[in-house]
PATOR-276698 format. One record per residue (C-alpha): x, y, z; residue in one letter. Coordinates in steps of 0.5 Angstrom, whole numbers, plus 500, padded with zeros to 3 digits. Layout:
<sites>
<site X="X" Y="Y" Z="Z" residuo="A"/>
...
</sites>
This chain:
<sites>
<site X="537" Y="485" Z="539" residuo="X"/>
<site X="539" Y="485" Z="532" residuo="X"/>
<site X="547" Y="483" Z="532" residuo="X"/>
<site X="549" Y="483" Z="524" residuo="X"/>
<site X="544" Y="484" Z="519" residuo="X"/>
<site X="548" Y="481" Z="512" residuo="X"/>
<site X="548" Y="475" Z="508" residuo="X"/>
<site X="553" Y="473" Z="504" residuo="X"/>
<site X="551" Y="468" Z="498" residuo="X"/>
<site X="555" Y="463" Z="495" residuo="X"/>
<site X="557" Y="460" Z="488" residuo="X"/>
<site X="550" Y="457" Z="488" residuo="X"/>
<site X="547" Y="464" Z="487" residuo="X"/>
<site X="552" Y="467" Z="483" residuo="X"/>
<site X="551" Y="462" Z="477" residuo="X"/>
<site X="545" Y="459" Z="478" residuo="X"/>
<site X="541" Y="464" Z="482" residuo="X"/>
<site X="540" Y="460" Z="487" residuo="X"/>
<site X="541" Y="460" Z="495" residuo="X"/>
<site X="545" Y="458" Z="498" residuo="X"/>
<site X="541" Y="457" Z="504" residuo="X"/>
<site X="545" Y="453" Z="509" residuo="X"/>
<site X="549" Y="462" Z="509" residuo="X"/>
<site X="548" Y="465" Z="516" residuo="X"/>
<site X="544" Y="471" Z="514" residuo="X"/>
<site X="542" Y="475" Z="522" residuo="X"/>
<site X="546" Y="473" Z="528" residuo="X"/>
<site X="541" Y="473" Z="534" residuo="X"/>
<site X="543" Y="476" Z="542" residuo="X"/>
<site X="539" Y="477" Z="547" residuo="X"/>
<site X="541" Y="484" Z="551" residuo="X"/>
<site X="539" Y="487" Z="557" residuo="X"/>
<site X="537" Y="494" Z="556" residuo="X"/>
<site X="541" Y="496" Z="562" residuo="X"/>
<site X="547" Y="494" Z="558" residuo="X"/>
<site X="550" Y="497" Z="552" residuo="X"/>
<site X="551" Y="494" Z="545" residuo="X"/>
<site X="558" Y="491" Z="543" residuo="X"/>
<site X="561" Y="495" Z="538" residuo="X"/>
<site X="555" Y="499" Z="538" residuo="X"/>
<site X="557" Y="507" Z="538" residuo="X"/>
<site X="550" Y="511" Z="538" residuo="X"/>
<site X="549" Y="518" Z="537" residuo="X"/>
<site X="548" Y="523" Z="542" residuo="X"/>
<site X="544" Y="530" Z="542" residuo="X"/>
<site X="542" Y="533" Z="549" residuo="X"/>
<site X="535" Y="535" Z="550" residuo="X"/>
<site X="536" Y="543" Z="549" residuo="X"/>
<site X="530" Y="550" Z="549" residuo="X"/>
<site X="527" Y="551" Z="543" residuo="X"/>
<site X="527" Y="557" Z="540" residuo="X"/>
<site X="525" Y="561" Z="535" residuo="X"/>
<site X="530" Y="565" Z="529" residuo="X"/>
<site X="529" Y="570" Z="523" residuo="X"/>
<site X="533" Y="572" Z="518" residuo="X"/>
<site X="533" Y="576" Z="511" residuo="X"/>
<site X="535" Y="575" Z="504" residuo="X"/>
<site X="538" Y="581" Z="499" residuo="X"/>
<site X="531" Y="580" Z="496" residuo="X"/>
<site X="526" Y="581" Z="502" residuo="X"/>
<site X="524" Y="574" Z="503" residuo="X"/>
<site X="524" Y="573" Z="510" residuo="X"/>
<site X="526" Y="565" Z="514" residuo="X"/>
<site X="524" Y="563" Z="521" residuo="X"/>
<site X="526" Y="558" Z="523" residuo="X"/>
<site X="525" Y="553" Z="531" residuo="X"/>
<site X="531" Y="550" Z="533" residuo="X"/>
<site X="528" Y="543" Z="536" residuo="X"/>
<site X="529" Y="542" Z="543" residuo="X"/>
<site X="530" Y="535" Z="541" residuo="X"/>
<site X="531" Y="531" Z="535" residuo="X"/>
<site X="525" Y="529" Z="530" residuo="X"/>
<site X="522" Y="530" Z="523" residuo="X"/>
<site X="523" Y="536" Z="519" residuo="X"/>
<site X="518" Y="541" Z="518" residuo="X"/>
<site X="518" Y="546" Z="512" residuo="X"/>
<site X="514" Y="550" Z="509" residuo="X"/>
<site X="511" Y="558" Z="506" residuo="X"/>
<site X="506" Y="562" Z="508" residuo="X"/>
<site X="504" Y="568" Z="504" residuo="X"/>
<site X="501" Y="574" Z="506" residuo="X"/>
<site X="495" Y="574" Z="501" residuo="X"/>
<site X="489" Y="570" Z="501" residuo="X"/>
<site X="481" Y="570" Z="499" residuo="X"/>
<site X="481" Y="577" Z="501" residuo="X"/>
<site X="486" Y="579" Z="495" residuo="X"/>
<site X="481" Y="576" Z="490" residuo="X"/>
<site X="476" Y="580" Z="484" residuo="X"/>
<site X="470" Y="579" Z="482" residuo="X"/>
<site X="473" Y="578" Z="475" residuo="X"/>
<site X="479" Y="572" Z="478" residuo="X"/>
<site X="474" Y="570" Z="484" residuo="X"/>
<site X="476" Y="561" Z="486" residuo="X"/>
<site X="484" Y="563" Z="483" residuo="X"/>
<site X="486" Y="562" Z="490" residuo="X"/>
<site X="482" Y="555" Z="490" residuo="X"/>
<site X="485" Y="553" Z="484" residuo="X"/>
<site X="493" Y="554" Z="486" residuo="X"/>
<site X="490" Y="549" Z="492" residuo="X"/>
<site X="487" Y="544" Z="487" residuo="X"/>
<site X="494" Y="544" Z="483" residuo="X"/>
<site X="499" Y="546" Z="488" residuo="X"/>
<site X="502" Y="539" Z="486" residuo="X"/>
<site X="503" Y="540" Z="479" residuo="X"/>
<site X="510" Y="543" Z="477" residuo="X"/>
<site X="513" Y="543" Z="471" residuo="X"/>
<site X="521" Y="545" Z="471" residuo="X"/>
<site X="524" Y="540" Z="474" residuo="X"/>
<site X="519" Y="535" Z="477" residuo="X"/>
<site X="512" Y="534" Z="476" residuo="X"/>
<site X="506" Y="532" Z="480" residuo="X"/>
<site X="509" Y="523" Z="480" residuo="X"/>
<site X="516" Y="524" Z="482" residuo="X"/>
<site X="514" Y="530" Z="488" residuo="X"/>
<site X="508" Y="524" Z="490" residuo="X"/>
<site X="514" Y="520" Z="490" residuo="X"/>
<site X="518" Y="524" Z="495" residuo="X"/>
<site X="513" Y="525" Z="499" residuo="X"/>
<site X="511" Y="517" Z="500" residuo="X"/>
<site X="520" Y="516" Z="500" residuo="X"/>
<site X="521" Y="520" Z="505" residuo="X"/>
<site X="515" Y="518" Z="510" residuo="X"/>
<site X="512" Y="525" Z="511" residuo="X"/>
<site X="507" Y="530" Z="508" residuo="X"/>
<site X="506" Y="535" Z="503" residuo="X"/>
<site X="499" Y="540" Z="505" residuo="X"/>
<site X="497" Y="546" Z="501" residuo="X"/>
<site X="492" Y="551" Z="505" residuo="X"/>
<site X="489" Y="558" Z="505" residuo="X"/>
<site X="484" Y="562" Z="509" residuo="X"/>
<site X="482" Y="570" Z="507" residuo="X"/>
<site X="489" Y="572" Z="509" residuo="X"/>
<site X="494" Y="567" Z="508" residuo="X"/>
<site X="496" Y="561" Z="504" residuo="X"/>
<site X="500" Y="555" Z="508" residuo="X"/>
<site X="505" Y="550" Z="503" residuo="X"/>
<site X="507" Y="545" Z="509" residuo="X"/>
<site X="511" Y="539" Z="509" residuo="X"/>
<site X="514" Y="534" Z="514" residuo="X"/>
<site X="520" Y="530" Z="512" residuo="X"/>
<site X="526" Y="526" Z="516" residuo="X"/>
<site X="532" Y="530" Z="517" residuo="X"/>
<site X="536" Y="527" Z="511" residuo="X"/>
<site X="531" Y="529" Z="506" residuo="X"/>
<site X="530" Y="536" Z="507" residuo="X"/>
<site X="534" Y="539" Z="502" residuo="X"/>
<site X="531" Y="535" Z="497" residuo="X"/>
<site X="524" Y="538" Z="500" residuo="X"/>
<site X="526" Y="544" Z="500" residuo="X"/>
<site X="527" Y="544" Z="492" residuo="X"/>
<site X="520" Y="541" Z="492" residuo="X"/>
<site X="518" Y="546" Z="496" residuo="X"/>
<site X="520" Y="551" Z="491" residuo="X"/>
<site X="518" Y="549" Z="485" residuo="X"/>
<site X="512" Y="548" Z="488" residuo="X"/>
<site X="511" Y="555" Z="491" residuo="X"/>
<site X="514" Y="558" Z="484" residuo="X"/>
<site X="513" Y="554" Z="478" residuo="X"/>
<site X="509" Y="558" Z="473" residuo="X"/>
<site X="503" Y="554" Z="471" residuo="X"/>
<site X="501" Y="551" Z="464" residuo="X"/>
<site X="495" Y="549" Z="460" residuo="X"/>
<site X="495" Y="543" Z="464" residuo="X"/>
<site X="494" Y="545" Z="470" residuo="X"/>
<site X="489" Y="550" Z="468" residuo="X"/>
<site X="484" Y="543" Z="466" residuo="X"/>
<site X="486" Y="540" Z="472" residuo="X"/>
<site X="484" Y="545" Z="477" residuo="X"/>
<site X="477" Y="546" Z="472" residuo="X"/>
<site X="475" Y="539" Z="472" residuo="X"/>
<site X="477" Y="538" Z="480" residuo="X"/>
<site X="474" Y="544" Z="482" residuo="X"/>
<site X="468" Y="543" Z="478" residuo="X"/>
<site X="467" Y="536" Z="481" residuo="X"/>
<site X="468" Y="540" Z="488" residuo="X"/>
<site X="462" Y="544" Z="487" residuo="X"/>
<site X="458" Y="538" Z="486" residuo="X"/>
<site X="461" Y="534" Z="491" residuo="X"/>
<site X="460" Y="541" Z="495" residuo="X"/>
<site X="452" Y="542" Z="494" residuo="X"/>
<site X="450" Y="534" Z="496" residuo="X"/>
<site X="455" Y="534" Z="503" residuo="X"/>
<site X="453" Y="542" Z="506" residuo="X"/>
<site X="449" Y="544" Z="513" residuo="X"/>
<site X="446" Y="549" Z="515" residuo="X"/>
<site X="452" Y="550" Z="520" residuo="X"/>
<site X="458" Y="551" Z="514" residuo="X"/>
<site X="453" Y="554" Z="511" residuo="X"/>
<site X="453" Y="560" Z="516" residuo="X"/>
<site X="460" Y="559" Z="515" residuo="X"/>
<site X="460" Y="562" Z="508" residuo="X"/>
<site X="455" Y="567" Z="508" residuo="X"/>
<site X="457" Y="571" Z="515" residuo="X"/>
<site X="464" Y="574" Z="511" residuo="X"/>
<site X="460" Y="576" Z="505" residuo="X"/>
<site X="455" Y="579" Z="509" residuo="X"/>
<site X="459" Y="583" Z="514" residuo="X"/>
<site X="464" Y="585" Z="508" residuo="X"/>
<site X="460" Y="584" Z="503" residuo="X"/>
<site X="464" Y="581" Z="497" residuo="X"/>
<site X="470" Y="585" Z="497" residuo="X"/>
<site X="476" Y="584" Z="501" residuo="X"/>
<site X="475" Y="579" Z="507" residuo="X"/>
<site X="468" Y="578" Z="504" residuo="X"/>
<site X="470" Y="574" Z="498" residuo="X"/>
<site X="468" Y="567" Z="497" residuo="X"/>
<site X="474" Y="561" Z="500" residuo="X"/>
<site X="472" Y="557" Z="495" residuo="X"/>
<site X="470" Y="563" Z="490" residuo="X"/>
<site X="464" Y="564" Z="486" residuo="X"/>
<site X="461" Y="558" Z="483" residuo="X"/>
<site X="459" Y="560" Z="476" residuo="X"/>
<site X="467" Y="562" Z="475" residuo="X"/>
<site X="470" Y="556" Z="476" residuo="X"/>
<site X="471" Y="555" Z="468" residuo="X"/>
<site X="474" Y="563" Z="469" residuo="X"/>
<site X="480" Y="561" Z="472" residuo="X"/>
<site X="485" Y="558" Z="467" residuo="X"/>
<site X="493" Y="558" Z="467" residuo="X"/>
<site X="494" Y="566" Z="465" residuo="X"/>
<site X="489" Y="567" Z="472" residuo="X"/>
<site X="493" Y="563" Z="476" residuo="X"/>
<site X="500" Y="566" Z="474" residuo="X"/>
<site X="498" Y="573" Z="474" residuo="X"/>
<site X="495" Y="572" Z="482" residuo="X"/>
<site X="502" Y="569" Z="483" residuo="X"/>
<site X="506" Y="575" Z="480" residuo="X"/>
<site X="502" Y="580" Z="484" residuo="X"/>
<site X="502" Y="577" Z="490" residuo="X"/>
<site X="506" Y="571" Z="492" residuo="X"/>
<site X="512" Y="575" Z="492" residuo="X"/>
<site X="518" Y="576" Z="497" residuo="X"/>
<site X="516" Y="582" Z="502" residuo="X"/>
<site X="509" Y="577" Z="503" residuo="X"/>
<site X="513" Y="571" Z="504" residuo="X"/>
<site X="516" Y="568" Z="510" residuo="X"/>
<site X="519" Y="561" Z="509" residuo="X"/>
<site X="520" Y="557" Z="516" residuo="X"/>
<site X="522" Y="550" Z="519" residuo="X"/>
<site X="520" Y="546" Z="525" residuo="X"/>
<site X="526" Y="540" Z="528" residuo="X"/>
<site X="533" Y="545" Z="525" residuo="X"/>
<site X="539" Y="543" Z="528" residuo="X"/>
<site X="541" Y="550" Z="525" residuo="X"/>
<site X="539" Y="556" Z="523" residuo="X"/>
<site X="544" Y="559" Z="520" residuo="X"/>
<site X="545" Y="552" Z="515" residuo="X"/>
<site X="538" Y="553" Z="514" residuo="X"/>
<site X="538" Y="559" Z="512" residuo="X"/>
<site X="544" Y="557" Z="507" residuo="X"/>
<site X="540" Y="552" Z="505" residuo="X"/>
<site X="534" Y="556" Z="503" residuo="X"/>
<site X="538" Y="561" Z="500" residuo="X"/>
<site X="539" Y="557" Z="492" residuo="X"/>
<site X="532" Y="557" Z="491" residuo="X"/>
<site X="528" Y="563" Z="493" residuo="X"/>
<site X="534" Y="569" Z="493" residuo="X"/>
<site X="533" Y="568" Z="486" residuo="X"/>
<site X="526" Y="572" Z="486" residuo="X"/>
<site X="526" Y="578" Z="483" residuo="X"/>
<site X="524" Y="584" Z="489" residuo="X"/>
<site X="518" Y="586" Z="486" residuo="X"/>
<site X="513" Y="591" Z="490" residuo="X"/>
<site X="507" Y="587" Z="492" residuo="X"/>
<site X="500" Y="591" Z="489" residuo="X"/>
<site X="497" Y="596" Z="494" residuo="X"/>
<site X="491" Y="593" Z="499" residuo="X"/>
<site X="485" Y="596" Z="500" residuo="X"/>
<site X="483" Y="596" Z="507" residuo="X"/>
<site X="478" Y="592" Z="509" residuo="X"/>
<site X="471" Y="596" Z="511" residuo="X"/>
<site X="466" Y="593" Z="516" residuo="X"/>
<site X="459" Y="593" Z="514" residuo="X"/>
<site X="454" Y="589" Z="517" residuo="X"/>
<site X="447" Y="587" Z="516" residuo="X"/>
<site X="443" Y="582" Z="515" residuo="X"/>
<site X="441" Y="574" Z="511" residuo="X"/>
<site X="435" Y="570" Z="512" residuo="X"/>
<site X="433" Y="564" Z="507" residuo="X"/>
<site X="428" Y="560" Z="509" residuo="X"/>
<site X="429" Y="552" Z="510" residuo="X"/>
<site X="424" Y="546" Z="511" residuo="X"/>
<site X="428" Y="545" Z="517" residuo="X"/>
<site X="426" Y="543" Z="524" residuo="X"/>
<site X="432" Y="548" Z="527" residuo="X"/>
<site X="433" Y="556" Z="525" residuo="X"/>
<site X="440" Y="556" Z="526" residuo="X"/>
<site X="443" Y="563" Z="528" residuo="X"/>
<site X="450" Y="567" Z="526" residuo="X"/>
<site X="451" Y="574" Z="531" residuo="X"/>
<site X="457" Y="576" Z="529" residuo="X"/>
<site X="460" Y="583" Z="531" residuo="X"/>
<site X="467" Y="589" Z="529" residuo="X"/>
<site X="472" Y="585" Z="533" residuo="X"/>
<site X="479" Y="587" Z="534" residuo="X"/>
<site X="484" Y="586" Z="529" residuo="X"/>
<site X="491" Y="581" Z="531" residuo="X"/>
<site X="495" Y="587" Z="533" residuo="X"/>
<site X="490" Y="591" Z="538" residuo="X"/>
<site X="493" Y="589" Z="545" residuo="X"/>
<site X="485" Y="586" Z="547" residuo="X"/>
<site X="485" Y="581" Z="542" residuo="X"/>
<site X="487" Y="577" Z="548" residuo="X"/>
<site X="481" Y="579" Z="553" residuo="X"/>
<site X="477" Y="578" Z="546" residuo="X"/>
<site X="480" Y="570" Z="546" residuo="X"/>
<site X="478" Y="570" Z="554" residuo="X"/>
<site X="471" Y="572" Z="553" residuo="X"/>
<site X="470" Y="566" Z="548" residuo="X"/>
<site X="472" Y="561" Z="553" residuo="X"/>
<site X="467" Y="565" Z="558" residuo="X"/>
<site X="462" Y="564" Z="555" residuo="X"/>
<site X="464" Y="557" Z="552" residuo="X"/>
<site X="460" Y="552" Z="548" residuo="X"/>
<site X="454" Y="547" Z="551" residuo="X"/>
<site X="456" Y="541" Z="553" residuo="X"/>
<site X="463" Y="542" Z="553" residuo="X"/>
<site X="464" Y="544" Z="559" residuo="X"/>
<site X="459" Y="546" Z="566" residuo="X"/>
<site X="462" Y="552" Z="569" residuo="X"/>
<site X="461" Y="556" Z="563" residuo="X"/>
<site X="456" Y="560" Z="561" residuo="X"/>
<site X="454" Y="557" Z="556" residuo="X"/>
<site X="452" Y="551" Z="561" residuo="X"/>
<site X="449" Y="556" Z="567" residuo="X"/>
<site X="446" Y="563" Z="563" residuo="X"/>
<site X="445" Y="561" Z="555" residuo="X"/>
<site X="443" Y="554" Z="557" residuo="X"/>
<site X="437" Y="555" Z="560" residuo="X"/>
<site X="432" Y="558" Z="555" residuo="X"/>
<site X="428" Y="553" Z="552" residuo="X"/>
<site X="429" Y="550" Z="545" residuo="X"/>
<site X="436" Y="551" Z="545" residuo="X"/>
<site X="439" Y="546" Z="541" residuo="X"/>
<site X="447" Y="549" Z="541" residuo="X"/>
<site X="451" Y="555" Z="543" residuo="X"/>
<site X="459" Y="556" Z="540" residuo="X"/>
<site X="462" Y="562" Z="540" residuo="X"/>
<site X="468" Y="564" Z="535" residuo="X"/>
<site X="473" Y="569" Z="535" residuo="X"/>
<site X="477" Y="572" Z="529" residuo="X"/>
<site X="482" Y="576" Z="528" residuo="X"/>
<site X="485" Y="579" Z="521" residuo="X"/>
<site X="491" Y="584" Z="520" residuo="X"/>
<site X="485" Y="590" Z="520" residuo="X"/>
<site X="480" Y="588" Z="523" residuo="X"/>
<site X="476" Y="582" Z="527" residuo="X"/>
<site X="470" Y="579" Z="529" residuo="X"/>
<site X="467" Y="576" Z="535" residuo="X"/>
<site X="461" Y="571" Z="534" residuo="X"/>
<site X="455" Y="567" Z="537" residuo="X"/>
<site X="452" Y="561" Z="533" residuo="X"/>
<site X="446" Y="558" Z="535" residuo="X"/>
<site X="441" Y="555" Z="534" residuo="X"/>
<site X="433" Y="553" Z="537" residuo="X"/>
<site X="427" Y="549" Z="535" residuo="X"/>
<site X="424" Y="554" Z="530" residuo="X"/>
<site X="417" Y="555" Z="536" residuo="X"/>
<site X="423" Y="557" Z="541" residuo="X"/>
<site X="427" Y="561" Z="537" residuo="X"/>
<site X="424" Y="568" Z="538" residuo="X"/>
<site X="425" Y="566" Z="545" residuo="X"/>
<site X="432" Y="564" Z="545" residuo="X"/>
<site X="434" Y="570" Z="541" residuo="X"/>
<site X="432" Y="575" Z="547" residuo="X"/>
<site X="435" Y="570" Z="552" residuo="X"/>
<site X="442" Y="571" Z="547" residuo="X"/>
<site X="441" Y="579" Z="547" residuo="X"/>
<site X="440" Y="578" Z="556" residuo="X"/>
<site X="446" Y="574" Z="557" residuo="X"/>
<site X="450" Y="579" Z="552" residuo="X"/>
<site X="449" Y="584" Z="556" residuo="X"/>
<site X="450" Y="581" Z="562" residuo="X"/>
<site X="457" Y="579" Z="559" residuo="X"/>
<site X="459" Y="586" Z="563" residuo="X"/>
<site X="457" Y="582" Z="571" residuo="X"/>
<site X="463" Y="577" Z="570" residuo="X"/>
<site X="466" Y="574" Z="576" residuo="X"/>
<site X="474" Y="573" Z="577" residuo="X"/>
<site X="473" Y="567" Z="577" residuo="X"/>
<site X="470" Y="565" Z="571" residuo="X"/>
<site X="476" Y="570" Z="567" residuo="X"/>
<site X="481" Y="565" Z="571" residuo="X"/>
<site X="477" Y="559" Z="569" residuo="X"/>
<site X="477" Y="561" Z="562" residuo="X"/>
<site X="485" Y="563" Z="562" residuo="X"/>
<site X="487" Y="557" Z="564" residuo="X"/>
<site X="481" Y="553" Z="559" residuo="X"/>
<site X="485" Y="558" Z="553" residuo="X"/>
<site X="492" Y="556" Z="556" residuo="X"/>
<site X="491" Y="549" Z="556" residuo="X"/>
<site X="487" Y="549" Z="548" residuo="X"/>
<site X="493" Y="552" Z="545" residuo="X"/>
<site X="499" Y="548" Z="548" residuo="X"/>
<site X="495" Y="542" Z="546" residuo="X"/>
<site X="494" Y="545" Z="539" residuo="X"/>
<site X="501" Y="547" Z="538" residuo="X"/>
<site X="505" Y="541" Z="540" residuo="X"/>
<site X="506" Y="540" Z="532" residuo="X"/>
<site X="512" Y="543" Z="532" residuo="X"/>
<site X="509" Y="545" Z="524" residuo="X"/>
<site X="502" Y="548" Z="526" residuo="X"/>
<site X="507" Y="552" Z="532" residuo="X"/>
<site X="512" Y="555" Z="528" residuo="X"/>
<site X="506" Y="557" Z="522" residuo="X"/>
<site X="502" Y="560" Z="527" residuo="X"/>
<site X="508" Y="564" Z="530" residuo="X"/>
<site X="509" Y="566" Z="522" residuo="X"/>
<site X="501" Y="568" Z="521" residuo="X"/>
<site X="502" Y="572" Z="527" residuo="X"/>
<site X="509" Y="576" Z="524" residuo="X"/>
<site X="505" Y="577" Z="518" residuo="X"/>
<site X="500" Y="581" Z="522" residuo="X"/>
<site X="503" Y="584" Z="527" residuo="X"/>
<site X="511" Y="585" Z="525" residuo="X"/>
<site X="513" Y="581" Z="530" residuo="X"/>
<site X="516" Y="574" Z="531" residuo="X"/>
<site X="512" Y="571" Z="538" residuo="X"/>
<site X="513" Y="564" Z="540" residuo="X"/>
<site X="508" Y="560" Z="544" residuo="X"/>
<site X="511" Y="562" Z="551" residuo="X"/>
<site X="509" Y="570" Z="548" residuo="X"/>
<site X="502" Y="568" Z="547" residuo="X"/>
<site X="500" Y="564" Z="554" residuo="X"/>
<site X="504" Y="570" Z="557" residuo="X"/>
<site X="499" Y="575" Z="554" residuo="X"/>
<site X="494" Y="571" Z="557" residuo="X"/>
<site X="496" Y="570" Z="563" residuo="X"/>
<site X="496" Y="578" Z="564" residuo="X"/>
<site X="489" Y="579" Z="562" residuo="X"/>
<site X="486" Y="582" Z="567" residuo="X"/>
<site X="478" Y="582" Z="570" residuo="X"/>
<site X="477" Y="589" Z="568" residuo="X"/>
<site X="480" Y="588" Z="561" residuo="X"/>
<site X="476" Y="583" Z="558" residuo="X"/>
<site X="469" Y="587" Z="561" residuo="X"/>
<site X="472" Y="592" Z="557" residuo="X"/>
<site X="473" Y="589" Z="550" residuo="X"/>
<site X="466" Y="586" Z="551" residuo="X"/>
<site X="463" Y="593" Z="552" residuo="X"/>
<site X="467" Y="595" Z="546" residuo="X"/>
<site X="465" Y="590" Z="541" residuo="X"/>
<site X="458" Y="588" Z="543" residuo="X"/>
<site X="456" Y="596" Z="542" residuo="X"/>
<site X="458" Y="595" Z="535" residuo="X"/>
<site X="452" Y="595" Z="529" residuo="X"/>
<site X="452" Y="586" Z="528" residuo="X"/>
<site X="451" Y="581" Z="522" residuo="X"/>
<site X="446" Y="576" Z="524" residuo="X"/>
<site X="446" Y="571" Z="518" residuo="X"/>
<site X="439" Y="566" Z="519" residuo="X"/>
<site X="438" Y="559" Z="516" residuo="X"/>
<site X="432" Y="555" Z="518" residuo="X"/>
<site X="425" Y="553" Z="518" residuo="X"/>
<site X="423" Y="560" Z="522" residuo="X"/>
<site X="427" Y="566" Z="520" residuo="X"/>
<site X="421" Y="570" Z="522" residuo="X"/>
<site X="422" Y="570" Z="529" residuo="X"/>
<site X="429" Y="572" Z="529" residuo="X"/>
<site X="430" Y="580" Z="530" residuo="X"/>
<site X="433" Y="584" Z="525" residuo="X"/>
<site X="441" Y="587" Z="525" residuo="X"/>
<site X="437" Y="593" Z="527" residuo="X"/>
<site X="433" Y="591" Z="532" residuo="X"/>
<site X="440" Y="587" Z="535" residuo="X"/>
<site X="443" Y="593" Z="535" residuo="X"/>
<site X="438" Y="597" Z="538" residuo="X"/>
<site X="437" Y="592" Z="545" residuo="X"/>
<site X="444" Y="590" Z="546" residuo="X"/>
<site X="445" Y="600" Z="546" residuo="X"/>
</sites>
């Protein structure tokens, strides 16, 4: 056990500049760990529930934080109620843009002294954004939380300059090149659905914006998305590991009471669409995206509609789902993953699969039998399901960071502030019936079928989806 940890350095040193080594530098003892350490007085907290506190300063931006239930690092960051979905055809890869230079401020740091608070304070600096948020998060050691929540402001509010306007053209420009060599048919389907069923507008724009825009996005851009949309009513500042809500508070005040209250540009609703996108590849799989008009984050049978996924689950992640008992057995099947999305209005519910091109005609009928059969769910596959979607959450929402920013996603959404412990309550009382329901509901309505592969012309139409599965 380390006893003493000074050197004291002689004459030698003080004229020379040369060791004296013969000093004593450590003392070394051996204790017992049953058995306190002489003249040592550690610091004692008690393990306590964590929970969940909201507040909001005179000009509407609203602070969260979770009161660790034992000590560890800090966690801070925004999330703002604006994403892709606030975007234009004219402004289209703004969003993109504040991602790739979200680290260049320009008052009273820039991008190497943050880089260097980051490395100093053993943490982590992340900025990210979807359709309908964007997330800056950090995580740093207790004493370095003030010097991160200015960080944090800076970056959140600094105006951008001509130099972060090259910087995000040049590095979006190599991302698209990048983009282009690296991208499968899967991820593929993953841009082309949205725009399909919204088409290209609202939840329909493009995450990573239109290509040929990039060179569009400059500084004036930039700051005029900020100032439409990164303001007080749409920000919610929170923290993970506080010892105190209301110091928190106090130490967030300085930075962002000082935003003026401006009123945030009217949203248009989003409007569910439908339809259909084939593109033929020489590929020896056709890949398969079967979405619906789901439920948004604040109709109560949002919750059946996340059981219902788990329901029916993914091939070879599991035996007792029905991806393994009722999809698994049609020929040709390469993959099944289901995916269900929820936005403030609107929702989607979807099946991704995938078949060899020669079985593909087949495996779309199998899809379209096992949909429907989707009504004739036991009990205890509903049981099942539940306690699969318990367990995924509280293992992904052991980082104290994702926990509260999801909570803080989900107050966005709904207006209410709910923990973890909400939500597996919420699961916990989905009932057998609920879940048949919401599938009835949700595969009645007109589908978007996105095809990629090398036998497109197997796949049925929208049209003809909707029709078998009425």
């Amino acid at each position: 056990m380390l006893k003493h940890s000074f050197r004291r350095f002689g004459l030698l040193h003080s004229t020379l500049g040369i060791f004296d080594t013969s000093s004593k530098g450590y003392q070394m003892g051996i204790i017992p760990p049953c058995q306190a350490i002489p003249g040592h007085n550690p610091l004692i907290r008690e393990d306590g529930n964590s929970s969940l506190a909201q507040s909001t300063l005179s000009n509407g931006v609203r602070v969260v934080s979770e009161v660790g239930a034992y000590p560890g690092s800090v966690f801070v960051g925004v999330t703002i109620d604006s994403g892709t979905r606030d975007e234009t055809a004219k402004n289209s890869g703004v969003v993109h843009a504040l991602e790739k230079t979200f680290l260049k401020t320009n008052v009273r740091t820039n991008e190497q002294i943050n880089y260097g608070m980051i490395q100093m304070s053993g943490g982590r600096f992340n900025m990210s954004y979807n359709q309908e948020f964007i997330h800056y998060s950090g995580q740093c050691l207790s004493h370095d939380t003030y010097d991160f929540l200015q960080m944090l402001s800076d970056i959140v509010l600094d105006e951008k300059t001509v130099m972060d306007e090259e910087a995000a053209q040049w590095r979006i420009d190599e991302w698209w090149k990048l983009r282009n060599v690296n991208i499968t048919i899967p991820k593929r389907i993953e841009e082309l659905w949205l725009s399909t069923a919204y088409g290209y507008t609202g939840f329909g724009m493009p995450l990573s914006g239109f290509e040929s825009n990039f060179q569009n996005i400059g500084f004036y851009a930039m700051n005029s998305f900020r100032k439409s949309y990164i303001t007080p009513e749409r920000m919610i500042v929170w923290g993970a590991g506080i010892e105190n809500h209301a110091d928190f508070v106090q130490a967030v005040t300085p930075y962002f009471d000082k935003l003026e209250p401006i009123k945030s540009k009217a949203r248009t609703p989003s409007k569910y669409i439908g339809g259909e996108y084939k593109e033929l590849l020489d590929s020896p799989l056709t890949h398969v995206g079967l979405s619906f008009h789901g439920l948004p984050r604040s109709n109560p049978d949002t919750n059946a509609a996340y059981v219902l996924k788990y329901v029916i689950g993914k091939k070879g992640a599991g035996l007792h789902n029905r991806a393994a008992t009722k999809f698994g057995k049609y020929k040709g099947l390469a993959y099944l993953d289901p995916h269900h999305t929820t936005f403030q209005d609107t929702g989607n519910f979807r099946i991704n699969f995938a078949a060899a091109n020669d079985n593909i005609g087949e495996v779309c009928q199998g899809v379209v039998n096992e949909i429907k059969d989707l009504t004739n769910i036991t009990q205890e596959e509903v049981d099942r399901a539940k306690n699969y979607l318990v367990k995924e959450a509280i293992n992904k929402f052991l980082d104290p960071g994702v926990r509260v920013m999801k909570s803080v996603a989900t107050m966005h959404q709904t207006g209410q502030l709910r923990s973890t412990a909400n939500f597996v309550k919420d699961v916990e009382d989905v009932t057998l019936d609920r879940v048949k329901a919401t599938a009835e509901k949700i595969f009645k309505t007109f589908p978007t079928v996105v095809t990629i592969g090398g036998n497109v012309h197997d796949v049925s139409s929208a049209e003809a989806f909707f029709a078998k599965l009425k």
